[in-house]
N, CA, C and O atoms as a Tinker XYZ file with bonds, in Angstrom:
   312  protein
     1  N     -9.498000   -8.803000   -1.487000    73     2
     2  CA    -9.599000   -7.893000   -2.613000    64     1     3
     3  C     -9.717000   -6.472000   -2.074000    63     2     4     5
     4  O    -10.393000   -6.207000   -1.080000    81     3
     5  N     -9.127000   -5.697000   -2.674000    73     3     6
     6  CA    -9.232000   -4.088000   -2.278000    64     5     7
     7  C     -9.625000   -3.448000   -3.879000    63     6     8     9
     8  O     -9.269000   -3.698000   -5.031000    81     7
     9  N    -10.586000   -2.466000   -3.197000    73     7    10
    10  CA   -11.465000   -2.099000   -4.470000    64     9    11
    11  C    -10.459000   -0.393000   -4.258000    63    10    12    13
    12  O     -9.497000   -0.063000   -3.565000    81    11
    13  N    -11.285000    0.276000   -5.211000    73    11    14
    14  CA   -10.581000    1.815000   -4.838000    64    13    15
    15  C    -10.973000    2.914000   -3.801000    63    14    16    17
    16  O    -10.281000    3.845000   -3.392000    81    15
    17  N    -12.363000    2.548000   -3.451000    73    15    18
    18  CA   -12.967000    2.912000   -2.561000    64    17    19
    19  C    -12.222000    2.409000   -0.815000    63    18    20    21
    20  O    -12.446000    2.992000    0.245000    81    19
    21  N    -11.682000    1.666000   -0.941000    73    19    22
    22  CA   -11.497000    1.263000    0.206000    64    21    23
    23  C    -10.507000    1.246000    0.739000    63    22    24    25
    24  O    -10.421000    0.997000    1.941000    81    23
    25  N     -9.014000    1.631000   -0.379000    73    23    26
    26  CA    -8.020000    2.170000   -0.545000    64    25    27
    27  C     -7.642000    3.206000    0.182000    63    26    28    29
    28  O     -6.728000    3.526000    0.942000    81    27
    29  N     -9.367000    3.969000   -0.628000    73    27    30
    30  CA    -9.151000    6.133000   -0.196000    64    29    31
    31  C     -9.206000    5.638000    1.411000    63    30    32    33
    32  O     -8.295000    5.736000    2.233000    81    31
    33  N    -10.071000    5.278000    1.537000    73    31    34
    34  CA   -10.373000    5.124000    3.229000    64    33    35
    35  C     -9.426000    4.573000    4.092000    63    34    36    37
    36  O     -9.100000    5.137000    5.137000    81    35
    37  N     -8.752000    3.019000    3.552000    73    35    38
    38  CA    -7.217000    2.728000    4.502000    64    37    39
    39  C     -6.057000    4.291000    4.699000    63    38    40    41
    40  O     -5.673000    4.759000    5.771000    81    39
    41  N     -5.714000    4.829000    3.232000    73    39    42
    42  CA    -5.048000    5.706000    2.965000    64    41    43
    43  C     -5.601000    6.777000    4.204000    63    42    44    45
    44  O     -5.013000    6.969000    5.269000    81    43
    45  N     -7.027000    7.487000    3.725000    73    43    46
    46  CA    -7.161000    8.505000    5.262000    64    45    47
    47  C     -6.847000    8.279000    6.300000    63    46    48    49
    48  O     -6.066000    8.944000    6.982000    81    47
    49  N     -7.486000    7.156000    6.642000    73    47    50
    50  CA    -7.061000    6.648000    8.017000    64    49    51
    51  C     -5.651000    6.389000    8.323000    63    50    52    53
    52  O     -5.476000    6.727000    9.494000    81    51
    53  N     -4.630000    5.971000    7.841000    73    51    54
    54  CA    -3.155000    5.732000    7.977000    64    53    55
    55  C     -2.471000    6.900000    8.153000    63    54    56    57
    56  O     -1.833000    7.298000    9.128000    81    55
    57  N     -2.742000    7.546000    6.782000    73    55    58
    58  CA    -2.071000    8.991000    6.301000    64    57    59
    59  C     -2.259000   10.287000    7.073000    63    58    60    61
    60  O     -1.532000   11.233000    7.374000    81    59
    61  N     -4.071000    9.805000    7.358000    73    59    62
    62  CA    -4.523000   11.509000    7.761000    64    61    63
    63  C     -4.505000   11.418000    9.764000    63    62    64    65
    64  O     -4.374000   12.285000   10.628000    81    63
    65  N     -4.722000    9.816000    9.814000    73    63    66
    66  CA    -4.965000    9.833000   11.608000    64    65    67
    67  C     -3.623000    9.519000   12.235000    63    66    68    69
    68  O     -2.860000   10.265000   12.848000    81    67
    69  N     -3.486000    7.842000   11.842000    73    67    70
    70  CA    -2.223000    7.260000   12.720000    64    69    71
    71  C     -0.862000    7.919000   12.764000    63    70    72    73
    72  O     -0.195000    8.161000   13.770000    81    71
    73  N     -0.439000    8.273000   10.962000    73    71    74
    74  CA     0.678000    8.659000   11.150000    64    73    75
    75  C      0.672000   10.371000   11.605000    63    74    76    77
    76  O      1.760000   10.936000   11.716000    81    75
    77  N     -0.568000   11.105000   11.845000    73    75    78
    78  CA    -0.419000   12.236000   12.613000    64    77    79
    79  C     -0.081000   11.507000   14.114000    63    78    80    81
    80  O      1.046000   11.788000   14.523000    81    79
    81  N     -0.591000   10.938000   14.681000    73    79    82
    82  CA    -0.959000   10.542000   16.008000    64    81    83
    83  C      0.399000   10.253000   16.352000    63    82    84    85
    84  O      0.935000   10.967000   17.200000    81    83
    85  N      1.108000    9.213000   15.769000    73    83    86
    86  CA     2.612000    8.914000   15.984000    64    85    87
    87  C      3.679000   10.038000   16.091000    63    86    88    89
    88  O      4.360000   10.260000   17.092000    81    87
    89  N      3.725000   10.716000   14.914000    73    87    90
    90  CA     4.477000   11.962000   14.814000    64    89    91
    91  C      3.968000   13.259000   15.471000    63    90    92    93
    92  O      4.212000   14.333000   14.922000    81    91
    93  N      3.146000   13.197000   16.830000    73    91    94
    94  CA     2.980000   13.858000   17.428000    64    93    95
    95  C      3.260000   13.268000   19.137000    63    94    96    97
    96  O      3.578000   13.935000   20.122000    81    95
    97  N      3.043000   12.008000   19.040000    73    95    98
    98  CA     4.066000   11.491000   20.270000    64    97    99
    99  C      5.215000   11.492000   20.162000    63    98   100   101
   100  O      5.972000   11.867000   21.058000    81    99
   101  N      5.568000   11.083000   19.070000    73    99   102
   102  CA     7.746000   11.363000   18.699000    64   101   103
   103  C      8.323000   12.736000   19.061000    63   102   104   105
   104  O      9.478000   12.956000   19.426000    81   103
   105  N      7.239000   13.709000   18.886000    73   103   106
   106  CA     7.575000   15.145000   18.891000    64   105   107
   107  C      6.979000   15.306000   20.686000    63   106   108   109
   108  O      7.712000   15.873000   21.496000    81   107
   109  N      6.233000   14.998000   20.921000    73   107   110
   110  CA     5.808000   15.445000   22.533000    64   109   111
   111  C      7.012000   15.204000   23.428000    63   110   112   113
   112  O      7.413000   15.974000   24.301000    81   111
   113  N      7.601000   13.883000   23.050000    73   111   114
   114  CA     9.327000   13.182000   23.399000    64   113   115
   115  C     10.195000   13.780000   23.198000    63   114   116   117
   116  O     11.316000   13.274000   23.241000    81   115
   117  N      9.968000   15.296000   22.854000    73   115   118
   118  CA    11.259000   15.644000   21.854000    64   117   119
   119  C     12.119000   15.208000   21.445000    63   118   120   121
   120  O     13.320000   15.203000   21.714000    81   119
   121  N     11.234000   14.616000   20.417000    73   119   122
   122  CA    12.063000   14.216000   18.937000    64   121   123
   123  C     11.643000   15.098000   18.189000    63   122   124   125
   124  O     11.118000   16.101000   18.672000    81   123
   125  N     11.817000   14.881000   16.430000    73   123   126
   126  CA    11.377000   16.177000   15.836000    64   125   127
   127  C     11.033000   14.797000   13.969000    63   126   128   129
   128  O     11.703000   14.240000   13.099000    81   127
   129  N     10.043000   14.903000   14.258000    73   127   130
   130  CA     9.530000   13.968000   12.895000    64   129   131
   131  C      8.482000   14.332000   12.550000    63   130   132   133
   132  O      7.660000   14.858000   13.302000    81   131
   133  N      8.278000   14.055000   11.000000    73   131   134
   134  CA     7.407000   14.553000   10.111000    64   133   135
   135  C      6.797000   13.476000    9.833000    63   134   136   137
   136  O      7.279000   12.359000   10.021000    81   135
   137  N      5.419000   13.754000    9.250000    73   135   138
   138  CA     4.613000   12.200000    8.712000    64   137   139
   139  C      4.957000   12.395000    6.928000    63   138   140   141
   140  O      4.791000   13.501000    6.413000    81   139
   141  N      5.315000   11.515000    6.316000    73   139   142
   142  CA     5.266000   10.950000    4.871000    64   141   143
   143  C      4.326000    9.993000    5.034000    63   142   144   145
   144  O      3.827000    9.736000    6.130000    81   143
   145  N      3.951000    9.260000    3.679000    73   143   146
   146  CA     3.354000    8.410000    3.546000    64   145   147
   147  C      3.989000    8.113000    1.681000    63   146   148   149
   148  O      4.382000    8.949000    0.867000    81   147
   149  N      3.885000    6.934000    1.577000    73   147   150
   150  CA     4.876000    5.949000    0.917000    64   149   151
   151  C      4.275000    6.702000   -0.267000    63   150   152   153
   152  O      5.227000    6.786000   -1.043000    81   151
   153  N      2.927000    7.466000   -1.002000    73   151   154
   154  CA     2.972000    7.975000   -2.054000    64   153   155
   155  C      3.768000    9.217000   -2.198000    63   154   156   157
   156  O      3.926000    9.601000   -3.356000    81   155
   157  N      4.371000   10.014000   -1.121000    73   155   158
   158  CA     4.734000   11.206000   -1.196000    64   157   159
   159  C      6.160000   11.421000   -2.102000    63   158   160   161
   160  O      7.240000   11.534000   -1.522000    81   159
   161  N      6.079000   11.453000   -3.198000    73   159   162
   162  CA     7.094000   11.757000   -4.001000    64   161   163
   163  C      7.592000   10.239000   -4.315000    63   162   164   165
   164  O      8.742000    9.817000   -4.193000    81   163
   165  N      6.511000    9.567000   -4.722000    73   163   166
   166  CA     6.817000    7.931000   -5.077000    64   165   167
   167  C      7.992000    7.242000   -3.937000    63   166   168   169
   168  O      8.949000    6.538000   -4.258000    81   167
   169  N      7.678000    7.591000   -2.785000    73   167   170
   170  CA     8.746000    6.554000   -1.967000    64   169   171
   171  C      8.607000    5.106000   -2.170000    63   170   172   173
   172  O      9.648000    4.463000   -2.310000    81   171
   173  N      7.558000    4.540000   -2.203000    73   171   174
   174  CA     7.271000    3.355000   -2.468000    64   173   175
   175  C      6.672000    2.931000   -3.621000    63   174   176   177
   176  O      5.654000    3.602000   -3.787000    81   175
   177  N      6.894000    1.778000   -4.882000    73   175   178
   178  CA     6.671000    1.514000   -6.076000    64   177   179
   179  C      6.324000    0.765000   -5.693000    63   178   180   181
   180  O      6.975000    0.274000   -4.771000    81   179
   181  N      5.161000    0.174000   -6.068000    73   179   182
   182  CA     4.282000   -1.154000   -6.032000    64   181   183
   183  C      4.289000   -1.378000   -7.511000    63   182   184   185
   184  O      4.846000   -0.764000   -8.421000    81   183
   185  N      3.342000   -2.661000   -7.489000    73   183   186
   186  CA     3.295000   -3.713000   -8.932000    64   185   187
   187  C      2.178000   -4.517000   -8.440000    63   186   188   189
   188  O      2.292000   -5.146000   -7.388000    81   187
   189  N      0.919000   -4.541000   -9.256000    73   187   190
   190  CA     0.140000   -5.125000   -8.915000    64   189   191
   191  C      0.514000   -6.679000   -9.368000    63   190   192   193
   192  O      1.223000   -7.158000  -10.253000    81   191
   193  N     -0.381000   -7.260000   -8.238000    73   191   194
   194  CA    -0.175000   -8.869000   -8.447000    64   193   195
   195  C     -1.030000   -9.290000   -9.003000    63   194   196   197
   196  O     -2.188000   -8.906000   -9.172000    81   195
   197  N     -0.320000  -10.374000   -9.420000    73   195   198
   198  CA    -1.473000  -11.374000  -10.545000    64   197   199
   199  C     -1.766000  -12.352000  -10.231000    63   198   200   201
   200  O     -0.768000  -13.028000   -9.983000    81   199
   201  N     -2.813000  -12.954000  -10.060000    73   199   202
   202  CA    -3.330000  -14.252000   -9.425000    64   201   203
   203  C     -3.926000  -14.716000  -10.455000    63   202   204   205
   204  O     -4.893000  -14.214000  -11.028000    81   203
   205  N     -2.892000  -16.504000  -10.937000    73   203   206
   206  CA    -3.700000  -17.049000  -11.551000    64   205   207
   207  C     -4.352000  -18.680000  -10.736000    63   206   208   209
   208  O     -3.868000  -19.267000   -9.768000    81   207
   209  N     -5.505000  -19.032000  -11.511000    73   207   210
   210  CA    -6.220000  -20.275000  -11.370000    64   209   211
   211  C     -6.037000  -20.819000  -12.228000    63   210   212   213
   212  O     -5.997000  -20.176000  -13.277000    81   211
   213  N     -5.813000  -22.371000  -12.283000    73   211   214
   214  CA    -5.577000  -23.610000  -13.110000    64   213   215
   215  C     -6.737000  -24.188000  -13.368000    63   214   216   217
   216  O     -7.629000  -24.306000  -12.528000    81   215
   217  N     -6.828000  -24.734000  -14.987000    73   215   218
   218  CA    -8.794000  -24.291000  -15.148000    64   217   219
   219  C     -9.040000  -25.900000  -16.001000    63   218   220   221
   220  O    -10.139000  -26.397000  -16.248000    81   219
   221  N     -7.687000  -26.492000  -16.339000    73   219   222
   222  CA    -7.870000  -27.551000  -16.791000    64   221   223
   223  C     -6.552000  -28.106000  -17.410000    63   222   224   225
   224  O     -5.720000  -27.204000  -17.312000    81   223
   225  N     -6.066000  -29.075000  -17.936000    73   223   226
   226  CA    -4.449000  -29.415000  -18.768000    64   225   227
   227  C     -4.971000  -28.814000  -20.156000    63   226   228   229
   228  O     -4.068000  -28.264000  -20.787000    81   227
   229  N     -5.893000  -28.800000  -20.608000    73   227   230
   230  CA    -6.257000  -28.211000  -22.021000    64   229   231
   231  C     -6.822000  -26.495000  -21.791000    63   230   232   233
   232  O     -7.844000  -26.098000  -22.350000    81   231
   233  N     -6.301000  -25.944000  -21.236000    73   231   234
   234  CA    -6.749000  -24.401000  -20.803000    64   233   235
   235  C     -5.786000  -23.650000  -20.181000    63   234   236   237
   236  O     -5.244000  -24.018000  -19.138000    81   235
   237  N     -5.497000  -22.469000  -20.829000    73   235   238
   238  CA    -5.098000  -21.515000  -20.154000    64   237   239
   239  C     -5.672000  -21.199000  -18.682000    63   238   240   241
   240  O     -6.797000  -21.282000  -18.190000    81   239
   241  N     -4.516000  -20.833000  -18.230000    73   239   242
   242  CA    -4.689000  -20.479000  -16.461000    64   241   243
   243  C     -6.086000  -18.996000  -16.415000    63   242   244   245
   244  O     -6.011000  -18.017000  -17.158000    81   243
   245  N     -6.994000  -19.167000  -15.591000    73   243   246
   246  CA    -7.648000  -18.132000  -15.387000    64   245   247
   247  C     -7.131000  -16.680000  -14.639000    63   246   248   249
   248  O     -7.093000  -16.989000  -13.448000    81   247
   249  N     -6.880000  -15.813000  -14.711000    73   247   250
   250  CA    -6.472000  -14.349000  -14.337000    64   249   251
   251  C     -7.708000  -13.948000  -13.456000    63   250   252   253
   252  O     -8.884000  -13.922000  -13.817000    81   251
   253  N     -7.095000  -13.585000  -12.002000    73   251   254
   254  CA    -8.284000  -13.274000  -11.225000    64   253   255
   255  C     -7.726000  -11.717000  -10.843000    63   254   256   257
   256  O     -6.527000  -11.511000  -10.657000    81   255
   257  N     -8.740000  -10.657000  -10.752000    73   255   258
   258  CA    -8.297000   -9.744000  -10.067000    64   257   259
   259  C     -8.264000   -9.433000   -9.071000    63   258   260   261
   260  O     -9.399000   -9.448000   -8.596000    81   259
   261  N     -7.465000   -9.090000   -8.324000    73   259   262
   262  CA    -7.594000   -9.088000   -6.674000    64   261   263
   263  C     -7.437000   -7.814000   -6.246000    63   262   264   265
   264  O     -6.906000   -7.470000   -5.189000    81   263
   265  N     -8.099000   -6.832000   -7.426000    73   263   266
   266  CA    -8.027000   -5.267000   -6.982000    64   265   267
   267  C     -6.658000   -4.621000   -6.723000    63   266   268   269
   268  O     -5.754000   -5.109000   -7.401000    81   267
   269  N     -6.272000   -3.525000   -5.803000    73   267   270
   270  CA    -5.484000   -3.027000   -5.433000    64   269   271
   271  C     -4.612000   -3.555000   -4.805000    63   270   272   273
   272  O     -4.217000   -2.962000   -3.802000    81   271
   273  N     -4.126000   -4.589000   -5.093000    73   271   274
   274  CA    -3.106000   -5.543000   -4.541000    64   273   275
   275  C     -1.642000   -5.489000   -4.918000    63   274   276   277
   276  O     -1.284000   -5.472000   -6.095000    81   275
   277  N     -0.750000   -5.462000   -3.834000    73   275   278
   278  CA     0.482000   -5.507000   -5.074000    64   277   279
   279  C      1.512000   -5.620000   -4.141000    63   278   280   281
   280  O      1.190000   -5.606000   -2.953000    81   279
   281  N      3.212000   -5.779000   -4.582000    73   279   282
   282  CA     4.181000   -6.318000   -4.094000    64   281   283
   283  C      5.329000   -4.612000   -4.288000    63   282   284   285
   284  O      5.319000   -3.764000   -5.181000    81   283
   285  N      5.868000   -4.681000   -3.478000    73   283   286
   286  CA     6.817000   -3.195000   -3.177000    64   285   287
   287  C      7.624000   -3.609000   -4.511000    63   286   288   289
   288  O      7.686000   -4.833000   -4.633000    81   287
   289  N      8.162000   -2.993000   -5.384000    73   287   290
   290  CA     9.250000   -2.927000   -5.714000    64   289   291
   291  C     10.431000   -2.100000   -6.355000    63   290   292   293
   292  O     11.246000   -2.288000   -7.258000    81   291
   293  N     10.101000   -0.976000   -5.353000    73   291   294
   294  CA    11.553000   -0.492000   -5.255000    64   293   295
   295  C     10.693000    1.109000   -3.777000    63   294   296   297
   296  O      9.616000    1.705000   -3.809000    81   295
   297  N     11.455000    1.158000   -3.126000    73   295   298
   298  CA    11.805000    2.179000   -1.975000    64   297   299
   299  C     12.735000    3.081000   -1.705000    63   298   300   301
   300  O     13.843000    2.897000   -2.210000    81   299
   301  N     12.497000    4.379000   -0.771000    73   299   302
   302  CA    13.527000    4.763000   -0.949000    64   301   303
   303  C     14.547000    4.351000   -0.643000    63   302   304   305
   304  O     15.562000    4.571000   -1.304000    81   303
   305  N     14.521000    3.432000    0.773000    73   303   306
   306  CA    15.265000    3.022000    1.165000    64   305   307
   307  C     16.711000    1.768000    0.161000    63   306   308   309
   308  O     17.871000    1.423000    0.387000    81   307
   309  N     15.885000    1.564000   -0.703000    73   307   310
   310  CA    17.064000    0.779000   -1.487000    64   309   311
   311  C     17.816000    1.371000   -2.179000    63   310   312
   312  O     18.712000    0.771000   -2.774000    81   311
């Protein structure tokens, strides 16, 4: 489960450390790259997922939330 709190914190850490860290070895190589990150101008569309549980033959399936969870669907790349 990913709550929102823990989101901000993957996000800093990805956004604000690694992908500096990378795009500053690509560039030490002379190469010449910039860091994005998949919210920057919606590159990446997610869809949260739905997780259900089976609760009985006489019952609707239970809906669990699994927080900030979700499946890509659509990039820039497509």
């Amino acid at each position: 489960m990913t709550d929102g709190e823990t989101m901000d914190i993957v996000e800093m850490v990805l956004v604000g450390k690694v992908n500096k860290e990378i795009v500053n070895l690509i560039n030490q190589q002379g190469g010449k790259a910039v860091g994005l990150s998949g919210k920057d101008g919606q590159l990446i569309i997610a869809k949260k997922m739905k997780v259900t549980r089976s609760r009985g033959a006489d019952q609707p399936p239970e809906m669990i939330d699994i927080g900030l969870v979700g499946e890509v669907k659509s990039s820039i790349q497509e």
